[in-house]
C-alpha positions in Angstrom: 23.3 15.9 -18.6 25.0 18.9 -19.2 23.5 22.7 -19.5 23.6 22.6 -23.8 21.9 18.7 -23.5 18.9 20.1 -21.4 18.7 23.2 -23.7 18.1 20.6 -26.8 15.9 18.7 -25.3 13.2 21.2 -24.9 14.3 22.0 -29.1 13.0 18.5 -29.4 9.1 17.6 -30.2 9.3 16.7 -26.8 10.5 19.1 -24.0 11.7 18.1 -20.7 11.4 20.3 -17.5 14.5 18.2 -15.6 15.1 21.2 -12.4 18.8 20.2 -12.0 22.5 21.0 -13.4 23.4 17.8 -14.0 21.9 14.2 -14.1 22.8 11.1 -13.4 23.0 8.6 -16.0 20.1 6.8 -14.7 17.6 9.4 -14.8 19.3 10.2 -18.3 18.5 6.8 -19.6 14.5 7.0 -18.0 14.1 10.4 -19.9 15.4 9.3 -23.1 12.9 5.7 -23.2 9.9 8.2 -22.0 10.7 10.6 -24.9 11.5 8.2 -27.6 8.1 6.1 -27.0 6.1 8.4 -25.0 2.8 8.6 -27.0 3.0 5.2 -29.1 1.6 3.2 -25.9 -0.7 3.8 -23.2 0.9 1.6 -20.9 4.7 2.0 -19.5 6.6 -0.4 -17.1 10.4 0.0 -16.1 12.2 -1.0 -13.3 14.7 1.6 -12.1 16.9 0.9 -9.1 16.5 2.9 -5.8 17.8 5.7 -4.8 18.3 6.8 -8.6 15.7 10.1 -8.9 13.0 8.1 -10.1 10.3 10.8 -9.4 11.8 14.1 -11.4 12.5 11.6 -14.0 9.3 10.5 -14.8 8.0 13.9 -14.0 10.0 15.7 -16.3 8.7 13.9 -19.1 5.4 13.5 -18.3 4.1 17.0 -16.9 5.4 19.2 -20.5 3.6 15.8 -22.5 0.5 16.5 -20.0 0.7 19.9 -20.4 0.7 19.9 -24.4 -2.0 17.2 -24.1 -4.2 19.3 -21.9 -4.3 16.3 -19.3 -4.0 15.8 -15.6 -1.5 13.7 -13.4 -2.4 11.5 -11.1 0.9 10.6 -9.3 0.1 7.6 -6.6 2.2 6.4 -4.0 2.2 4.7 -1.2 3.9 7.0 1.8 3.4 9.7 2.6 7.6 10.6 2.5 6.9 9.4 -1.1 4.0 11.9 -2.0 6.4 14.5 -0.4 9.1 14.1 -2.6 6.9 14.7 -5.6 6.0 18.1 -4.1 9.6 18.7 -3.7 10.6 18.2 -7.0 7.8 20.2 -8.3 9.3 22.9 -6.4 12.3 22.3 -7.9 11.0 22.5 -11.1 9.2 26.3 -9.9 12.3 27.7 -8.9 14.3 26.6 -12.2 11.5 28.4 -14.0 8.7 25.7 -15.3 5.3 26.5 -14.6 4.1 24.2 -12.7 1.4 23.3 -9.8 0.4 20.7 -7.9 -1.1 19.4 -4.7 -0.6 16.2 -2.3 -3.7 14.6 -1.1 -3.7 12.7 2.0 -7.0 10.4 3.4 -9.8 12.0 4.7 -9.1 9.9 7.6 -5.9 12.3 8.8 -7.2 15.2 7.6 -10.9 15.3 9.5 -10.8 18.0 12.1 -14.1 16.1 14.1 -12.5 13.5 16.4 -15.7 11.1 16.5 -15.7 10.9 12.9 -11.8 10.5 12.3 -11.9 7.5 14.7 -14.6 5.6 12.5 -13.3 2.7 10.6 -12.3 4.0 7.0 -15.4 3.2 4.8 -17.5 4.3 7.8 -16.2 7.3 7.7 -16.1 8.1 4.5 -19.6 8.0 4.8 -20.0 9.8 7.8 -18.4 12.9 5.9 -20.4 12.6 3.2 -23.7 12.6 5.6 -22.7 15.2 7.9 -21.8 17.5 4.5 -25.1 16.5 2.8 -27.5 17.8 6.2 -24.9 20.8 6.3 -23.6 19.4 9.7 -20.1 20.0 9.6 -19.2 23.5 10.6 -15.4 23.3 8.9 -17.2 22.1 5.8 -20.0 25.0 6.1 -17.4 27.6 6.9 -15.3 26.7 3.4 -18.5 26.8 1.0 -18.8 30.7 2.8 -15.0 31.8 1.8 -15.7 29.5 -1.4 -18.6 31.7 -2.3 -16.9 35.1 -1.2 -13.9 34.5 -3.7 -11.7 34.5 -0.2 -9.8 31.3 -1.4 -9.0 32.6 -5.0 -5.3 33.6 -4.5 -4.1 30.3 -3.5 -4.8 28.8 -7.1 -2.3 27.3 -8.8 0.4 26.8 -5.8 2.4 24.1 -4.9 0.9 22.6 -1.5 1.9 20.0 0.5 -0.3 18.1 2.8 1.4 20.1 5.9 0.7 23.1 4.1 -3.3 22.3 3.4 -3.3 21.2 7.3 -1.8 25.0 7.9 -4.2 27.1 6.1 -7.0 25.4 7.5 -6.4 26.0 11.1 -5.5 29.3 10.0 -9.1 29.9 8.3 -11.1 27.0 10.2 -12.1 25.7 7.4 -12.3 21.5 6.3 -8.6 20.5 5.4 -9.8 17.9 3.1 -12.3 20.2 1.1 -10.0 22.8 0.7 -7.0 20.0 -0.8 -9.6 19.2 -3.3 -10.5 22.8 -4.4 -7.1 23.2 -5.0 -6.7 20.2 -6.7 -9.5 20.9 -8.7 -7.2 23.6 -10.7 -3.7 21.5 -9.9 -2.0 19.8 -13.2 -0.4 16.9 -10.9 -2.2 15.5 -8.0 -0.5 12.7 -5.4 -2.1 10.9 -3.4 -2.5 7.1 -2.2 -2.8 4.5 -4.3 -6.4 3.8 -2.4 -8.3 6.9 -3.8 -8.2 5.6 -7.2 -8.2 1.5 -6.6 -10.9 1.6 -4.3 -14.1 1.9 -7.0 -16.5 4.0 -4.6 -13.5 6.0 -3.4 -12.2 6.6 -7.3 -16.2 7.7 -8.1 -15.9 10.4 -5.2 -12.5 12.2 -6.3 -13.5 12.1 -9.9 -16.4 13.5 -9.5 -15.1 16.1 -7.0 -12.2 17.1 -9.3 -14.7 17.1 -12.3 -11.8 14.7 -14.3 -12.2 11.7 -16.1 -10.1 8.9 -16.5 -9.3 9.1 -19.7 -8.3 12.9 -19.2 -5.4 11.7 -16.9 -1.8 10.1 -16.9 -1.5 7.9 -14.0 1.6 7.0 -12.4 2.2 4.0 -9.8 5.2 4.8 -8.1 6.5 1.6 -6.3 3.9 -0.6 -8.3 4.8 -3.6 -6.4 2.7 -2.7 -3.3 0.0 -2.0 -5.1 -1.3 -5.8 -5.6 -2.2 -6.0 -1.9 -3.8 -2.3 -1.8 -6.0 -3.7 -5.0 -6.8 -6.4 -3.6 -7.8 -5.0 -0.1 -9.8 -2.6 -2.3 -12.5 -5.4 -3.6 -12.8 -7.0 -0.5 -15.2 -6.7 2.3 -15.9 -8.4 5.5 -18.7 -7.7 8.5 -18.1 -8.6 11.9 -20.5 -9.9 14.5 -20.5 -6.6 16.7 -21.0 -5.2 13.6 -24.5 -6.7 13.1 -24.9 -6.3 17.1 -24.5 -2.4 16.2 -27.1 -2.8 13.3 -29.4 -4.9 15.3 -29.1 -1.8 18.3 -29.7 0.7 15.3 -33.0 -0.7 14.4 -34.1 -1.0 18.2 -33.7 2.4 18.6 -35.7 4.0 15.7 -38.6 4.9 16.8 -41.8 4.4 14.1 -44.3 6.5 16.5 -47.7 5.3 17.5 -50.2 5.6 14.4 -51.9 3.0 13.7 -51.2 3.6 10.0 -51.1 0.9 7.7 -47.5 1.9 7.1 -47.2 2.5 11.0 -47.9 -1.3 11.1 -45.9 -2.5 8.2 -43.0 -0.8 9.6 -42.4 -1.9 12.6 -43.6 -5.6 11.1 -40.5 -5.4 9.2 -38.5 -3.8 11.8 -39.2 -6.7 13.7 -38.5 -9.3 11.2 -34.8 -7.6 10.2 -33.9 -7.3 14.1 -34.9 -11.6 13.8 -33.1 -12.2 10.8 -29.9 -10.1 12.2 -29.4 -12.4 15.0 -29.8 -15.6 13.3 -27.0 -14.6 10.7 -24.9 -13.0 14.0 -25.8 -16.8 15.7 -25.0 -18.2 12.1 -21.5 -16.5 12.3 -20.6 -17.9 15.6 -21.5 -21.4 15.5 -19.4 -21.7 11.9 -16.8 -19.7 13.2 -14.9 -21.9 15.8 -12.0 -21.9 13.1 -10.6 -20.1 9.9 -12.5 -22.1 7.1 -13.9 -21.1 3.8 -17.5 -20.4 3.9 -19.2 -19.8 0.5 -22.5 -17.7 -0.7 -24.0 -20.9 -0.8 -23.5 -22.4 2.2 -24.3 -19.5 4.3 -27.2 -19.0 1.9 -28.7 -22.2 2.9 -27.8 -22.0 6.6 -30.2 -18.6 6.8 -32.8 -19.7 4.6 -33.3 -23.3 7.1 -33.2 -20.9 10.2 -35.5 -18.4 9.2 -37.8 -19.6 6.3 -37.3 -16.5 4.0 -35.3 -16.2 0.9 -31.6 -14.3 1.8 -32.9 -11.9 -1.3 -36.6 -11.0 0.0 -34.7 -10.0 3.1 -32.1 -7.6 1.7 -34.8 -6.0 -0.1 -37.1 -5.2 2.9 -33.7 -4.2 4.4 -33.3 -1.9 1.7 -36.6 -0.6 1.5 -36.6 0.0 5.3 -33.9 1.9 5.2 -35.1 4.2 2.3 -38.7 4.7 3.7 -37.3 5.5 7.8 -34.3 8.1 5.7 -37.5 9.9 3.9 -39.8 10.2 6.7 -36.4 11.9 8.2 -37.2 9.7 11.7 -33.7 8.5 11.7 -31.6 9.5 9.4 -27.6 10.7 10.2 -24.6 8.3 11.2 -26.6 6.0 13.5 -27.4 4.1 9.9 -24.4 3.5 9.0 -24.1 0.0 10.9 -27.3 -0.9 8.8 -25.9 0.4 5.5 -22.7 -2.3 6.2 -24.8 -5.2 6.4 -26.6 -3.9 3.4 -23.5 -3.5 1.2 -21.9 -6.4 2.6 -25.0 -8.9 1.1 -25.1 -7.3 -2.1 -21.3 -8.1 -2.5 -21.8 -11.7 -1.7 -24.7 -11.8 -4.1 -22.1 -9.9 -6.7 -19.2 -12.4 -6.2 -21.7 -15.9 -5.7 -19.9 -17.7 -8.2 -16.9 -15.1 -9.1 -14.0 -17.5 -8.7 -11.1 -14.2 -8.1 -13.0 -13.9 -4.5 -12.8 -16.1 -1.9 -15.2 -16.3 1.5 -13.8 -17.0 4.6 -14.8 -16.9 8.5 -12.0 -15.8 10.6 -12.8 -15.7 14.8 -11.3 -12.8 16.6 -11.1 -11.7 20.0 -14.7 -10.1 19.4 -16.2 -12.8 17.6 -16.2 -14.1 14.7 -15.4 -11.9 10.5 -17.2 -12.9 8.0 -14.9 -11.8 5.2 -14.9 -11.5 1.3 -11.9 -11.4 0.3 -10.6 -10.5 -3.7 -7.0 -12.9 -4.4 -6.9 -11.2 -8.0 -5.7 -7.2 -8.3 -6.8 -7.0 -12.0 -10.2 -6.8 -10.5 -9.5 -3.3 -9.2 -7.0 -2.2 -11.4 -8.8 -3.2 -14.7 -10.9 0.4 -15.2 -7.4 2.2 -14.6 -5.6 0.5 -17.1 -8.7 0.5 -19.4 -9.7 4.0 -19.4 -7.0 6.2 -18.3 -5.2 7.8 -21.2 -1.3 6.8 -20.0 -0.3 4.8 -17.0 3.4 4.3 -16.2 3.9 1.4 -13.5 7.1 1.9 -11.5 9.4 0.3 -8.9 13.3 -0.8 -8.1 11.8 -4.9 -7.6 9.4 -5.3 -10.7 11.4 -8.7 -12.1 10.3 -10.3 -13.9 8.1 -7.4 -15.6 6.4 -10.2 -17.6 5.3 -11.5 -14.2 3.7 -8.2 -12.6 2.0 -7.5 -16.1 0.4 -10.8 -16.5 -0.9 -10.5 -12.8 -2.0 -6.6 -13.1 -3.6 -7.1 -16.2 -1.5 -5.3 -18.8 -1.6 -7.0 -22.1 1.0 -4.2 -24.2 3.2 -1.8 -22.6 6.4 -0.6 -23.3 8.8 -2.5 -20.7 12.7 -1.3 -20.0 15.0 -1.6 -17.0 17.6 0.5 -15.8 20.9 -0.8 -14.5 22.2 1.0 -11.4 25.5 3.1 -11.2 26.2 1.3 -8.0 26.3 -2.4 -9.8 28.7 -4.5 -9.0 28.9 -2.5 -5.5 26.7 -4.9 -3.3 28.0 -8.1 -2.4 26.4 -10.9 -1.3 27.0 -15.1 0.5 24.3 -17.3 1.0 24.4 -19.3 4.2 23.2 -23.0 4.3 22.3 -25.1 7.2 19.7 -22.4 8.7 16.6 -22.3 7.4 12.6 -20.7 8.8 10.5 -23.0 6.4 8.0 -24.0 9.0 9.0 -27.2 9.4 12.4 -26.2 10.8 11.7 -23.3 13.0 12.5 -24.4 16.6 14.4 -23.7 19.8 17.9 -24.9 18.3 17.4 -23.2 14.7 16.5 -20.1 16.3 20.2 -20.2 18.5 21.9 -21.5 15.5 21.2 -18.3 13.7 21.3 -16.3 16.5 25.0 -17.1 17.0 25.9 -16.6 14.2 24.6 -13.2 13.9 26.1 -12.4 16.9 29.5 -13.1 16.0 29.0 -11.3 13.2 27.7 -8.3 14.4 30.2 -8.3 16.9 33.0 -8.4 14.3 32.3 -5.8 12.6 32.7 -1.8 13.3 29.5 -0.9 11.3 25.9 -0.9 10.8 24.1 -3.8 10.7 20.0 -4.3 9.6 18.8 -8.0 10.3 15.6 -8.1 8.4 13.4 -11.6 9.3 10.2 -12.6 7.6 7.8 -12.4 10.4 7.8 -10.8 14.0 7.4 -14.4 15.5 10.7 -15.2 14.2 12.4 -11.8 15.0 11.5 -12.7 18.6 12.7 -16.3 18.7 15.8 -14.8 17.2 16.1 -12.1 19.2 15.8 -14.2 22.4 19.1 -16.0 22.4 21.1 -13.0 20.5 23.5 -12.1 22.8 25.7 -8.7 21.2 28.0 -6.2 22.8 26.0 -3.1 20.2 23.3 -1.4 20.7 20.4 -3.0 19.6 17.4 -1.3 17.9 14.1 -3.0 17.2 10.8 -2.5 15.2 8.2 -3.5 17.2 4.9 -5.2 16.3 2.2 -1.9 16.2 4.7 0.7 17.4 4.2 4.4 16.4 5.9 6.3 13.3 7.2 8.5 16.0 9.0 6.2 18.2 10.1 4.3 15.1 10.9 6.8 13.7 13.2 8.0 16.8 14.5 4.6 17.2 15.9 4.8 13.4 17.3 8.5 13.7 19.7 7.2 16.5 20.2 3.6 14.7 21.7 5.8 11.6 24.5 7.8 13.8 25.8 4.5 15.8 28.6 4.5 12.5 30.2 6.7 14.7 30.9 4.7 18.1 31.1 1.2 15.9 27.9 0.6 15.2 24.4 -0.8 15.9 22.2 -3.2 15.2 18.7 -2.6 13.6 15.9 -5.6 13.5 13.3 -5.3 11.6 10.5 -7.3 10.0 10.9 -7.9 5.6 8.1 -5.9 3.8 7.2 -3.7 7.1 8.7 -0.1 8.2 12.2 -0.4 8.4 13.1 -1.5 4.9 10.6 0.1 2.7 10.8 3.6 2.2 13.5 4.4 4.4 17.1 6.1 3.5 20.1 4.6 5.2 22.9 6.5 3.0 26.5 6.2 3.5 28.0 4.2 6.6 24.2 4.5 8.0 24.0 0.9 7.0 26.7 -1.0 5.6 26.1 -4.6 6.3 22.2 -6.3 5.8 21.6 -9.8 7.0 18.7 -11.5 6.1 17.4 -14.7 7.8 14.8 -16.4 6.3 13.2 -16.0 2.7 9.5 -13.8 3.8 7.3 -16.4 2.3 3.6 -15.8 2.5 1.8 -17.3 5.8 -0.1 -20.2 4.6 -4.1 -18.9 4.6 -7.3 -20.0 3.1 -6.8 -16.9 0.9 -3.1 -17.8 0.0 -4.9 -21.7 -1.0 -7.5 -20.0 -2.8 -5.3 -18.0 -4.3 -2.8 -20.6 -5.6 -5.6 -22.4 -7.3 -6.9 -19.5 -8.9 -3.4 -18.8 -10.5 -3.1 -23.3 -11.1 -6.4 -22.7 -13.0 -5.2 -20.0 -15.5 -1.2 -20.2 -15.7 -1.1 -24.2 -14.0 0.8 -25.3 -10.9 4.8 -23.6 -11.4 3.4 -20.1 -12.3 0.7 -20.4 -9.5 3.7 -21.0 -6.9 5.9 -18.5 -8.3 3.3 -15.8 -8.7 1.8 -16.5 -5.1 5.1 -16.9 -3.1 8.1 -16.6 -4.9 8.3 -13.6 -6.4 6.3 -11.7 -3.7 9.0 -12.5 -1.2 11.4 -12.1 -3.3 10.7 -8.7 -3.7 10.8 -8.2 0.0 13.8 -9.1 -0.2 15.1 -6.9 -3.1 13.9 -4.3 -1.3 15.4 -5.2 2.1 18.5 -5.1 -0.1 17.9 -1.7 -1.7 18.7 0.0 1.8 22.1 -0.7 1.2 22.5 1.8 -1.8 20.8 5.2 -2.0 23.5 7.2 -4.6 25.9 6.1 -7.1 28.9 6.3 -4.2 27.1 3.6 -1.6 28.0 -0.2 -1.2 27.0 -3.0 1.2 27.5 -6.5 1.6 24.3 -8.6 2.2 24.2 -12.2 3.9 21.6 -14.4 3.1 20.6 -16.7 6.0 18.6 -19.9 4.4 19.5 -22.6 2.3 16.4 -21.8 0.0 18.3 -19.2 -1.2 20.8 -21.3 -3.3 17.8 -22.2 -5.4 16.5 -18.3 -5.7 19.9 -16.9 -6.6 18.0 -16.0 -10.3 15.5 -14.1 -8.0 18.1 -11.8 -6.4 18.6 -8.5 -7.9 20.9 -8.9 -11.1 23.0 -5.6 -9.7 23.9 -7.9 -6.5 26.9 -10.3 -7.0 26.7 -13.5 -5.1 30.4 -14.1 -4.3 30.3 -17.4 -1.5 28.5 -19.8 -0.3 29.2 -20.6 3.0 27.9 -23.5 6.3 26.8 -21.9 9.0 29.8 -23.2 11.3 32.3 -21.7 9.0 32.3 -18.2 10.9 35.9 -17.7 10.7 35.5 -17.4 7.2 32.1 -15.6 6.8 33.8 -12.9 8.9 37.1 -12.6 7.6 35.4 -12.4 4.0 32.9 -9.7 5.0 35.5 -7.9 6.9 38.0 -7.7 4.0 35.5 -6.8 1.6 34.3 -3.8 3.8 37.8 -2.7 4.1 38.3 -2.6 0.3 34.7 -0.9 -0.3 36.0 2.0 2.3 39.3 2.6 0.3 37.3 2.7 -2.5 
């Protein structure tokens, strides 16, 4: 778009505050569906390809409509890189002249300047802020209320502040990091932050409240909405641990109920001694179920305490409860110590919520530490029901929504306005599927594992460019790995390795162009193909071996039937395996193309794949289909094609 386009615009009833010269055609085509129908619906869903300017699309139109509407944006993502590039843009949008402000949140988690509490499991934590704030324990916490009060943090309203930035300041003042993100916030028009703080319902209660907002009040945007069915679902579920009831059993040994011989002296430690009792028959409970992974319902577990201890599961949750409340207001023990005791609390009354909820399922898993006892939630419109209900817009976003009926019928949405954007660069990825190599589960052995690894081999080794090889598990990765024999350098993600070091390992995996490339293996969903820029020659070539099916899992079986019960047995399938790989896959794919000049050829390495070709993204051309033995041809293809992209 032109100078005199972007001038009418803002004639028109709606303005846009787009920070750039020109745009592409792509974010031309997002800005013109949100204008024409922004306001009809409250619910928007698009896919958009990568790499397109998604963000200062959908800002554009949104923050002027927010703006006029006297409404708050709550931007979500799941990166941080992500939340950074809507700062950016708002900056963008500053120095072309719109008034704008805006903050990135990040989890109190990374932001906690007091080590012991940082390190605490996330929920744990959250509560051990809250506590330490609540008895005026935290100094960096009692330090911002003073410079609160003394109007010494006034002149940093209405800024534009990235997480880094927050961090700054508040070494600089010695002041909580967190706190002050949310005073500014408190005053900000568009706030990003993980998809968590609003999913998770005690987490959403907390930042409403502390940015005195309501729901309805609020566009919401989900930027990559497709991650955000696991995030939802993780948000409802809950599990407890056996050393976590050994640390709630060690919590109530150590209060201490003094020496009276008060009636309420006596009654106390009566019950103290009666929780301690029935703690370790549910922690001997736990492990004498848990030799396996098996479901384990309310009901059963139910029945297992009740025959061990003679007492009803609810008369013990409420002397629990009542304990807890009497020892917190005699102040005897109050502080993080009853936090263990506060898990096992919350963790019964969500078994008691969910007794005969059929979108949860109950599982025992054993560990290395014992055995989890975990609740776990297989349906996201539990979580993400409230947003769509009460917010005033939301706009669901992400280059692998397909089919958009699909996601919708999952989330929850029953109306939206739906559109997808075809890429600039369509046409300009080229793919061949590969038969006679396959990781269904059946196949996967010693032999498979060399066939492909030959294969990739020779091509990698025929090739002067960048190659990704993107598997569906780390398990298979290895196997692969272990017989591929290649004259490149060879960079690869490993299983819990640091953002640094990945991070490093990708930075040099981009320049190998240079000296005839490398060879990057990573894992489908993780790290190195989700979120991460390879423009140009940086990656030229993607193989991918496998199709990233789901591991099977009582919650994946749970699961399926849930989906069987309300859509029957195809749907169930294709909304539990199908299309969630498939959009690993998409996105694997995605790498290849970042700006309307890029290209890439893609191989696909299974003979699944001839029946998911519908799957694949439309703006990928399958050209061949080729054996696995016919490397001649798979290489003299891929390199001919390559050659004629370059020219190009």
């Amino acid at each position: 778009m032109d100078d005199d386009r972007k001038k009418n615009s803002k004639e028109d009833s709606i303005a846009i505050f787009f920070p750039y010269k020109n745009i592409r055609r792509e974010q031309d085509e997002i800005v013109r569906h949100l204008c024409s129908t922004l306001g009809e619906e409250r619910c928007y869903v698009f896919e958009a390809p990568s790499g397109v300017g998604k963000t200062v699309a959908v800002l554009s139109v949104l923050l002027p409509f927010a703006l006029d509407k006297g409404l708050r944006i709550f931007y979500m993502c799941r990166t941080h890189t992500q939340m950074g590039r809507v700062i950016e843009e708002l900056r963008a949008m500053h120095r072309s002249g719109y008034k704008v402000d805006g903050v990135m949140l990040r989890g109190k988690s990374e932001m906690c300047r007091i080590d012991y509490v940082r390190k605490l499991p996330y929920r744990m934590m959250v509560r051990a802020c809250e506590k330490l704030r609540a008895s005026h324990k935290c100094p960096f916490d009692m330090r911002f209320r003073e410079l609160l009060a003394e109007g010494a943090l006034d002149g940093l309203y209405g800024g534009i502040y990235h997480s880094d930035d927050i961090m700054t300041i508040s070494r600089g003042l010695r002041i909580c990091p967190y706190e002050l993100g949310i005073e500014l916030a408190r005053r900000a028009t568009v706030i990003t932050l993980s998809y968590v703080y609003l999913v998770d319902r005690e987490l959403r209660n907390i930042i409403l409240n502390a940015l005195n907002v309501y729901l309805d009040e609020a566009v919401v945007v989900i930027d990559e909405a497709h991650n955000i069915l696991d995030v939802a679902m993780e948000a409802e579920s809950m599990s407890i641990s056996t050393k976590n009831i050994e640390d709630a059993i060690s919590c109530l040994q150590r209060i201490k109920l003094g020496r009276t011989k008060s009636e309420q002296a006596w009654r106390l430690t009566r019950t103290k001694y009666l929780l301690v009792k029935c703690l370790r028959v549910i922690k001997q409970i736990l492990e004498d179920r848990g030799d396996r992974e098996r479901t384990y319902s309310p009901q059963e577990f139910t029945n297992d305490f009740e025959q061990r201890v003679k007492e009803s599961i609810l008369i013990f949750m409420e002397h629990l409860s009542e304990f807890m409340k009497t020892v917190a207001r005699g102040r005897r023990h109050v502080g993080l110590n009853m936090i263990s005791l506060e898990m096992v609390r919350d963790f019964l009354h969500k078994l008691i919520e969910t007794w005969n909820d059929a979108r949860y399922i109950h599982v025992l898993v054993p560990t290395k530490g014992g055995v989890d006892y975990a609740i776990i939630c297989i349906d996201p419109s539990v979580a993400l029901a409230p947003i769509l209900r009460e917010s005033n817009v939301t706009v669901h976003m992400s280059a692998t929504l397909s089919p958009l009926e699909d996601y919708m019928e999952i989330v929850g949405i029953k109306k939206a306005k739906t559109f997808k954007v075809k890429p600039s660069y369509h046409g300009r990825v080229k793919a061949v599927i590969i038969t006679g190599v396959t990781t269904a589960y059946e196949m996967r052995h010693e032999d498979m594992y060399r066939r492909i690894a030959q294969l990739v081999g020779r091509v990698a080794d025929s090739l002067d460019a960048n190659i990704a090889v993107f598997t569906p598990s780390y398990d298979v990765l290895n196997s692969v790995r272990a017989f591929l024999g290649v004259t490149k350098r060879i960079f690869v993600e490993e299983r819990g390795e640091s953002t640094a070091s990945l991070e490093e390992k990708i930075r040099e995996f981009r320049s190998m162009y240079e000296v005839g490339g490398g060879v990057l293996m990573g894992v489908l969903g993780g790290r190195t193909c989700e979120g991460v820029d390879y423009p140009g020659r940086e990656l030229e070539v993607v193989i991918i071996v496998g199709v990233p099916y789901p591991e099977p899992s009582a919650k994946l079986f749970a699961q399926r039937r849930f989906y069987a019960m309300k859509y029957g047995d195809e749907r169930a399938f294709r909304y539990t395996a199908v299309v969630p790989a498939m959009r690993k896959v998409n996105q694997a794919i995605g790498r290849l193309v970042r700006s309307p000049d890029d290209y890439g050829l893609v191989v696909l390495m299974d003979d699944r794949y001839v029946r998911l070709m519908d799957y694949i993204a439309d703006w990928v051309k399958i050209e061949n289909i080729y054996r696995y033995n016919e490397v001649d041809r798979i290489i003299e293809y891929l390199r001919a094609s390559l050659s004629r992209f370059r020219r190009s």
